[in-house]
N, CA, C and O atoms as CSV, one atom per row, in Angstrom:
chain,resi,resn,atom,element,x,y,z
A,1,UNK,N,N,89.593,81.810,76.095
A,1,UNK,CA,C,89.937,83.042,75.368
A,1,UNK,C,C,88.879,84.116,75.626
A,1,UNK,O,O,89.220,85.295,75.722
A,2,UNK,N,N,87.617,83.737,75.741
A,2,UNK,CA,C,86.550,84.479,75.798
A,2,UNK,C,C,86.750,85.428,77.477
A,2,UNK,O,O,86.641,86.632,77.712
A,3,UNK,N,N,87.075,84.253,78.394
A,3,UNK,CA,C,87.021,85.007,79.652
A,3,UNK,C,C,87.917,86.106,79.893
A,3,UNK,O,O,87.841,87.158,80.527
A,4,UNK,N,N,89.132,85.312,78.912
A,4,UNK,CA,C,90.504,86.352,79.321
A,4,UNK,C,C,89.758,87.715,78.697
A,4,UNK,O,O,89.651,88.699,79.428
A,5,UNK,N,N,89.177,87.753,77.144
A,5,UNK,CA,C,89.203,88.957,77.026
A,5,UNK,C,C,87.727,89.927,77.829
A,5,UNK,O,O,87.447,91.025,77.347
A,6,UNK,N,N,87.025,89.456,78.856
A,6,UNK,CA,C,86.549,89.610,79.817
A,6,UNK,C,C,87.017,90.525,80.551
A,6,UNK,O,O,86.749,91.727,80.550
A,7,UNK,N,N,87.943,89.762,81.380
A,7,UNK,CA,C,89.085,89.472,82.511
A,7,UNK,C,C,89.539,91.271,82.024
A,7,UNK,O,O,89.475,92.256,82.759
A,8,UNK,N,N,89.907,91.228,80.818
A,8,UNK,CA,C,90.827,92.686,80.117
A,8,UNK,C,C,90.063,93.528,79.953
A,8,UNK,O,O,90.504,94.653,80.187
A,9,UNK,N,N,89.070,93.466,79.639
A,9,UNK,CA,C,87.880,94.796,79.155
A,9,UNK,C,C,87.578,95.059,80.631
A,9,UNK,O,O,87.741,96.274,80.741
A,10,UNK,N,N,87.254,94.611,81.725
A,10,UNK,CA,C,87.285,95.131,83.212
A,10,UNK,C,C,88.395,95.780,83.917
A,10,UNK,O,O,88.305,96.859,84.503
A,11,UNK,N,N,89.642,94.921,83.808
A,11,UNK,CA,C,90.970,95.657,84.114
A,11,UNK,C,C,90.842,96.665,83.430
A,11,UNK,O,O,90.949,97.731,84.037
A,12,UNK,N,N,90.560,96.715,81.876
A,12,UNK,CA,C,90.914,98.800,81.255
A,12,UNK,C,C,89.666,99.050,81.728
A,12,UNK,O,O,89.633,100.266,81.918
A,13,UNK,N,N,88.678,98.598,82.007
A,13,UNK,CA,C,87.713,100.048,82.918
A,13,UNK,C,C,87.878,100.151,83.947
A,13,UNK,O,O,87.726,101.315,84.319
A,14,UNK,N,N,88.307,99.048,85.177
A,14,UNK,CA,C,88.981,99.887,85.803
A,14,UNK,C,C,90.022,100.901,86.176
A,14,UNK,O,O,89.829,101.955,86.781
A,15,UNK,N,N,91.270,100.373,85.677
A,15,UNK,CA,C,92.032,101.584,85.427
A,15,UNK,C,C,91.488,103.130,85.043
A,15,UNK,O,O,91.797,104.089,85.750
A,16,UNK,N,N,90.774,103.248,84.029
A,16,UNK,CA,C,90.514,104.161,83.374
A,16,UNK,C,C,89.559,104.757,84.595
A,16,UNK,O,O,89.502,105.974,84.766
A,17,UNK,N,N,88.891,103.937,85.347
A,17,UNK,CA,C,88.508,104.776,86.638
A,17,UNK,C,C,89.206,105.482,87.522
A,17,UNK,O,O,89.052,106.642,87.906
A,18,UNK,N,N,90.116,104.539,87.854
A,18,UNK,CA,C,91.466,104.907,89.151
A,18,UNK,C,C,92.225,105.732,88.327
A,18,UNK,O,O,93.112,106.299,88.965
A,19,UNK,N,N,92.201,106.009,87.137
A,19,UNK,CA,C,93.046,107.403,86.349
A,19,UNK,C,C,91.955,108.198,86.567
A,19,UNK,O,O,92.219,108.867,87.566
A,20,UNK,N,N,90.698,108.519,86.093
A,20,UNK,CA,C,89.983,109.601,86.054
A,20,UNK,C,C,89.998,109.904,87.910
A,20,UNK,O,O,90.329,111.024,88.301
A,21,UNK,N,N,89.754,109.208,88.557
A,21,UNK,CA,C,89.868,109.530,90.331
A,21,UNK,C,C,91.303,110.181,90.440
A,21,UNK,O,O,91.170,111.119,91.225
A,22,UNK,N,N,92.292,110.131,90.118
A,22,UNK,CA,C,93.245,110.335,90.093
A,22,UNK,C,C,93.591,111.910,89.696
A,22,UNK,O,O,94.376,112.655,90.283
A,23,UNK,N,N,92.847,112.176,88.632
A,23,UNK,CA,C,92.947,113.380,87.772
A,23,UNK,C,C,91.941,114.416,88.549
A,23,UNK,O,O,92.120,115.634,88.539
A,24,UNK,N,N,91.002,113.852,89.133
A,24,UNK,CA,C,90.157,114.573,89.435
A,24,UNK,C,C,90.840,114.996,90.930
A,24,UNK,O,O,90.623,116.123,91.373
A,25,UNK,N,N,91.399,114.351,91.434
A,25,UNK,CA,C,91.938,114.512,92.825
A,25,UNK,C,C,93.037,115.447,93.081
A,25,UNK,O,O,92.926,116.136,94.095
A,26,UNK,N,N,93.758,115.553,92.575
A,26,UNK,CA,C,94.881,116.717,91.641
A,26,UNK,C,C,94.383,117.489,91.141
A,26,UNK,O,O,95.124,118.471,91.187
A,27,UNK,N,N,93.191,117.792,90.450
A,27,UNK,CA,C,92.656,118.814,90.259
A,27,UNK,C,C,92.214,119.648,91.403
A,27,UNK,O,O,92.302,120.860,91.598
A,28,UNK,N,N,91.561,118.378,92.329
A,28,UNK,CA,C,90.838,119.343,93.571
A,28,UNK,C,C,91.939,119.870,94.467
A,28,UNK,O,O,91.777,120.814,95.240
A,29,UNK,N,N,93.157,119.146,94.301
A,29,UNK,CA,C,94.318,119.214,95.308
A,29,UNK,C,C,94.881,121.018,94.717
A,29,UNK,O,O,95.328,121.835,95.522
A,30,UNK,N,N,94.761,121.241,93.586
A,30,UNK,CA,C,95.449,122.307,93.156
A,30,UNK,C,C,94.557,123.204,93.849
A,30,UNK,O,O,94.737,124.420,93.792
């Protein structure tokens, strides 16, 4: 249980990276 919620707190920071790269890239694109 411990690893899974590991495993999850890395998946949402990554995401939350590949969204902010994302946002920022579209920004520069505009």
């Amino acid at each position: 249980m411990k690893i899974d919620l590991e495993l999850f707190k890395i998946i949402y920071l990554l995401s939350n990276c590949d969204f902010d790269f994302l946002k920022k890239r579209r920004k520069n694109h505009e």
